[in-house]
C-alpha positions as CSV (number, residue, x, y, z in Angstrom):
1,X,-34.2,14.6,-32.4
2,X,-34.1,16.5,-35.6
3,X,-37.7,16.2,-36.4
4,X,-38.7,17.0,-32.9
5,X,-36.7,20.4,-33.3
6,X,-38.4,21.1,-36.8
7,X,-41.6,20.4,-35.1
8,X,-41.2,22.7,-32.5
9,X,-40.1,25.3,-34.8
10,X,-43.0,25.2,-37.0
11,X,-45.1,24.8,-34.5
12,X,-43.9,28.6,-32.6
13,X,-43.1,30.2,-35.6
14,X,-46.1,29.8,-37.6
15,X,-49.6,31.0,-36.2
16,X,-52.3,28.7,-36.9
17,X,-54.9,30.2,-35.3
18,X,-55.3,32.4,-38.4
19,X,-57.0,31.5,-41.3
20,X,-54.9,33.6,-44.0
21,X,-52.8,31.5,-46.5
22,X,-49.2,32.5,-45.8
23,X,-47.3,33.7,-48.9
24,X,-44.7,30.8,-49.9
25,X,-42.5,34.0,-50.6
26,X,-42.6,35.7,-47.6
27,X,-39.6,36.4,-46.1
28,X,-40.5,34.9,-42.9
29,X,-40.9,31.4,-44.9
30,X,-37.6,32.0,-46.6
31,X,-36.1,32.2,-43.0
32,X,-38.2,29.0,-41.5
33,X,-36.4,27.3,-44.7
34,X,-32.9,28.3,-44.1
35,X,-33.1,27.4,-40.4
36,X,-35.0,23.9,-41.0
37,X,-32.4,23.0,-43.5
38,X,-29.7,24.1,-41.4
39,X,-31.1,21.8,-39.0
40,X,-31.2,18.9,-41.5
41,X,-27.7,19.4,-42.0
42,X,-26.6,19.7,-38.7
43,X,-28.6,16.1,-38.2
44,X,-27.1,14.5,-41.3
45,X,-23.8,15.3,-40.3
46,X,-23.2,16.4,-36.6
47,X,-19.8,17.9,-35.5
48,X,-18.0,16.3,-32.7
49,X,-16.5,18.6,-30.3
50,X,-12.8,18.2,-29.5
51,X,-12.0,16.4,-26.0
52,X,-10.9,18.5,-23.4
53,X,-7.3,17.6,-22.4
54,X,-6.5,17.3,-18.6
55,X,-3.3,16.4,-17.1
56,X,-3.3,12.8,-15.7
57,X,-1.8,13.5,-11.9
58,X,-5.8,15.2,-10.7
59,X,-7.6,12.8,-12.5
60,X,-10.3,12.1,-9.6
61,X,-12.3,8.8,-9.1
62,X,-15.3,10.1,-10.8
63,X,-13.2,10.9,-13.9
64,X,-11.8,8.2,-14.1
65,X,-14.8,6.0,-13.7
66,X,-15.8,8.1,-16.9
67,X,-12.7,7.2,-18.5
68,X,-12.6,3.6,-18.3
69,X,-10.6,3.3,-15.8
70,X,-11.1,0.2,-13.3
71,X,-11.1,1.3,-9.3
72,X,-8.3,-0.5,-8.8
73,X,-6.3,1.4,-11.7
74,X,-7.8,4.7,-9.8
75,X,-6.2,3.7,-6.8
76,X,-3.1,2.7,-7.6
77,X,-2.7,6.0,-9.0
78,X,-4.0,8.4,-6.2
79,X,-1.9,5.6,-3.8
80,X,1.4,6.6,-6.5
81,X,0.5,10.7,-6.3
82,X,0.0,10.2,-2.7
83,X,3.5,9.3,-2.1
84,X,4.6,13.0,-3.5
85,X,5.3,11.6,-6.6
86,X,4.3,12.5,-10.4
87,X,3.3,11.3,-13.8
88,X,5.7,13.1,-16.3
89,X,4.9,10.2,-19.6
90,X,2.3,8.3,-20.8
91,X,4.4,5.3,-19.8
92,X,4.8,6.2,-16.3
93,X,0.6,6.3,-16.5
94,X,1.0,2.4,-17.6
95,X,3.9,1.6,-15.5
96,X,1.6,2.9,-12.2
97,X,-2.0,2.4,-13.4
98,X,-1.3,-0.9,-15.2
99,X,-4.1,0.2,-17.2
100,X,-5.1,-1.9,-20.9
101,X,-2.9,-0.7,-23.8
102,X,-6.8,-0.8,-25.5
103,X,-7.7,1.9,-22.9
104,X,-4.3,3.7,-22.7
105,X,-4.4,4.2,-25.9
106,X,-7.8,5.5,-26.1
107,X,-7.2,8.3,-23.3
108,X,-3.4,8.9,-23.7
109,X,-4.3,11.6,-26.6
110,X,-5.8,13.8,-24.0
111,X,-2.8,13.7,-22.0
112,X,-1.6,17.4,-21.0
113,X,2.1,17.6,-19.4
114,X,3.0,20.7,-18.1
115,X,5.5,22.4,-20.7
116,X,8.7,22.4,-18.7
117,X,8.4,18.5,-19.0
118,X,7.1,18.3,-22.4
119,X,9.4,20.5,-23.7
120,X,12.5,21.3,-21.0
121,X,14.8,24.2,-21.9
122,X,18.4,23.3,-23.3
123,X,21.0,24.4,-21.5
124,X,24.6,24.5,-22.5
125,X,27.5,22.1,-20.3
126,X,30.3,20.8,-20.8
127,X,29.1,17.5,-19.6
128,X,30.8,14.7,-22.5
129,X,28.8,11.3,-22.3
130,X,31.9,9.9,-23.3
131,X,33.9,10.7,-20.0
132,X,33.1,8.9,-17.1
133,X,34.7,11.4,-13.9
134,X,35.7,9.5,-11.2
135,X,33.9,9.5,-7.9
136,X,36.7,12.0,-6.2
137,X,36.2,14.7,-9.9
138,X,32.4,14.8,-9.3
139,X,30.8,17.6,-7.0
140,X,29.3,16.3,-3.4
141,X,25.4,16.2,-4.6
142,X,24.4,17.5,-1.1
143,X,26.5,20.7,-1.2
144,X,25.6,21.4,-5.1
145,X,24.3,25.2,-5.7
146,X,21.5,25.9,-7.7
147,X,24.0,27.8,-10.0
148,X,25.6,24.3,-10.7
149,X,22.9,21.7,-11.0
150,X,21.3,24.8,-13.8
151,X,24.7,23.4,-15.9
152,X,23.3,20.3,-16.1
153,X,20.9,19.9,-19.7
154,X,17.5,19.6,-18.5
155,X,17.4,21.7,-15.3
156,X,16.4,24.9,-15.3
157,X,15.8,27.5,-11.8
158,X,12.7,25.4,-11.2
159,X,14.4,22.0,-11.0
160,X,17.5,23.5,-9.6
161,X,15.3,24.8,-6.7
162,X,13.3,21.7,-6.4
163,X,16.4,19.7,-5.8
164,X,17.7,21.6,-3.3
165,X,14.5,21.6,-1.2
166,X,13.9,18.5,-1.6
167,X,17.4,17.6,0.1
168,X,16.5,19.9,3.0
169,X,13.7,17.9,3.8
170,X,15.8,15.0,3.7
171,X,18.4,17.0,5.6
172,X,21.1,15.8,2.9
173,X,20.9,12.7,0.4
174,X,21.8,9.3,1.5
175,X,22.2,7.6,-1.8
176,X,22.6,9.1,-5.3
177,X,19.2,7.3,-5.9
178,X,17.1,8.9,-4.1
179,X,17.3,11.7,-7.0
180,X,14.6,10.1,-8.6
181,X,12.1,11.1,-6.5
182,X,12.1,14.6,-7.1
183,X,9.2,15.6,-8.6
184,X,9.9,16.7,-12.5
185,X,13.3,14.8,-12.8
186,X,13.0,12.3,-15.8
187,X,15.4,9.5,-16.4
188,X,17.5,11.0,-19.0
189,X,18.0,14.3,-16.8
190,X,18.9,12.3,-13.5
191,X,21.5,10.3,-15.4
192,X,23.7,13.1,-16.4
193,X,23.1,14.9,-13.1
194,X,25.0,12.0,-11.5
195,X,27.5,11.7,-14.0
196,X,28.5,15.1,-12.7
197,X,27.3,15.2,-8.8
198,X,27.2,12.3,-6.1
199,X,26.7,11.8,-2.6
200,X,29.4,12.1,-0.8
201,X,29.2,13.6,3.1
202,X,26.0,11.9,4.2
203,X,24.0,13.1,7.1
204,X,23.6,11.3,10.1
205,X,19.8,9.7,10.0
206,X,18.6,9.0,13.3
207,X,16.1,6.1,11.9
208,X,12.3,6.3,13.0
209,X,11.0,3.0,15.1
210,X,8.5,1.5,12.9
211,X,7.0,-0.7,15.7
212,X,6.2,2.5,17.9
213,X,6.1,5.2,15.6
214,X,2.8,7.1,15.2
215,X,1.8,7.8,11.9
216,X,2.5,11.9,12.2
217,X,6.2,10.4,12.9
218,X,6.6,8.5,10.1
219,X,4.6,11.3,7.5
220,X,7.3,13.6,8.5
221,X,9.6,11.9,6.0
222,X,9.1,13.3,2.3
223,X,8.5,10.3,0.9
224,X,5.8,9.1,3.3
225,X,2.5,10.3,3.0
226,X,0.0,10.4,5.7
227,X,-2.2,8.0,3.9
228,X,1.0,5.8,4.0
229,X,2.2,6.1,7.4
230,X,-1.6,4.9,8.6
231,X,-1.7,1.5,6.3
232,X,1.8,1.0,7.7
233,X,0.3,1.4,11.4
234,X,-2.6,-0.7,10.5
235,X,-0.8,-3.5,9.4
236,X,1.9,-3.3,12.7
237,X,-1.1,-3.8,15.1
238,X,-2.9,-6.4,12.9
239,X,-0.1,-8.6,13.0
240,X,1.2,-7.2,16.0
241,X,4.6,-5.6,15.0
242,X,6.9,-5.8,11.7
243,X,9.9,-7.9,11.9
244,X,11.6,-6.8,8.9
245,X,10.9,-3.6,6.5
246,X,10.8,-6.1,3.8
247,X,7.2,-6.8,5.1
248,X,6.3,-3.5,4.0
249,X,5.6,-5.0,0.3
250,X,2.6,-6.4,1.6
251,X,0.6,-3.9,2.5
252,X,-1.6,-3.2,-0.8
253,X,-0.4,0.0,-2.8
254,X,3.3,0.5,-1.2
255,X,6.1,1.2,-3.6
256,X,8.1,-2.0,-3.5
257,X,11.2,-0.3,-6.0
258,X,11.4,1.9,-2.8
259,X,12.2,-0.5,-0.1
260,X,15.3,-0.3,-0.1
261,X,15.3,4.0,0.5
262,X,12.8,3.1,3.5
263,X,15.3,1.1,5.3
264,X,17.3,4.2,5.1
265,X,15.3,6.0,8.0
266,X,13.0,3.1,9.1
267,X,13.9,0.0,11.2
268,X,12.1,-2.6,13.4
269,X,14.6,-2.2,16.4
270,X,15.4,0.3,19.3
């Protein structure tokens, strides 16, 4: 490619239609020299540009075909992100895409978290890992302020915010589990959350039909994307209705750790 380049070069920078001997010591040879050595050199030892770094959660099918990434590793990710739900870590990337560690670790470098995850502000509390309080000295999770879960190491006005929208949706928190699936919330951070806050006054769930729900019924639950909701009305009229919500696992890309929060606003009866 090099050569070619030279060629060219020498080819529109010197006029051979004229039959004059060019001076070796012209300056327009000197220049022809400098730029066809820096061409040599650029040959001989080419720089490689820096990979672009992209955050994980958009990573589309066509980029990900250019990663490496297997189709079925694409879609168990857009199936994971389709659920409202995030990748915060390069494990959780492994955990959902069940990608190679050959491949992880050949993409994981260009990983870009957003900084509040990456680096979450410390905040002061008087929260001791050493004390356990009680179930009646903790503060009812679904009438925490946003003043009181920004006490908590690890949650800022964003994640305090988040929290509390997220529980509207829900129209209160059933179990103290269900914490997890606020977007942002790492492990570490929803642990000492609940060793200050639990559920306590739960709301009454009037629970959704899943033998004669539509799918717009069942997407109006956070946790339920459209996408979702469709596979799950799919697989009812294939096998003409669900007996139990267990049978939920089998439809290709649900989140099995989950089942258990589905039954909380799903069933198979009247």
């Amino acid at each position: 490619m090099a050569t070619i380049i030279i060629l060219q070069i020498i080819y529109f920078k010197v006029d051979f239609s004229k039959e004059t001997v060019l001076d070796v010591n012209s300056s327009e040879i000197t220049a022809l020299q400098k730029e066809i050595d820096s061409l040599k050199q650029i040959a001989l030892n080419p720089q490689q540009t820096e990979p672009r770094k992209f955050n994980p959660n958009f990573i589309t099918e066509y980029s990900g075909y250019t990663l490496g990434m297997s189709p079925q590793e694409i879609d168990r990710l857009h199936q994971f992100r389709e659920n409202d739900q995030w990748i915060n870590s390069i494990a959780d990337f492994k955990r959902v895409t069940q990608v190679s560690d050959s491949l992880l670790d050949a993409i994981s470098p260009r990983f870009q978290f957003p900084d509040w995850i990456t680096n979450p502000r410390p905040r002061a509390t008087n929260w001791n890992s050493n004390t356990e309080k009680s179930f009646a000295q903790k503060i009812d999770l679904n009438k925490a302020t946003a003043e009181q879960l920004q006490k908590i190491n690890g949650v800022g006005e964003v994640l305090s915010n988040r929290i509390i929208n997220f529980r509207n949706r829900l129209k209160g928190f059933q179990i103290d589990e269900q914490l997890h699936d606020v977007y942002g919330l790492e492990y570490g951070v929803v642990k000492r959350i609940l060793a200050e806050f639990t559920v306590k006054e739960k709301p009454e769930v009037v629970k959704i039909n899943i033998n004669t729900a539509s799918a717009s019924d069942m997407a109006t639950l956070p946790f339920i994307s459209f996408n979702l909701a469709k596979e799950i009305v799919d697989y009812r009229l294939l096998r003409e209705g669900i007996k139990d919500i267990e049978e939920l696992k089998n439809i290709q890309g649900f989140p099995e750790q989950k089942i258990h929060r589905f039954a909380l606003y799903l069933t198979t009866e009247d």
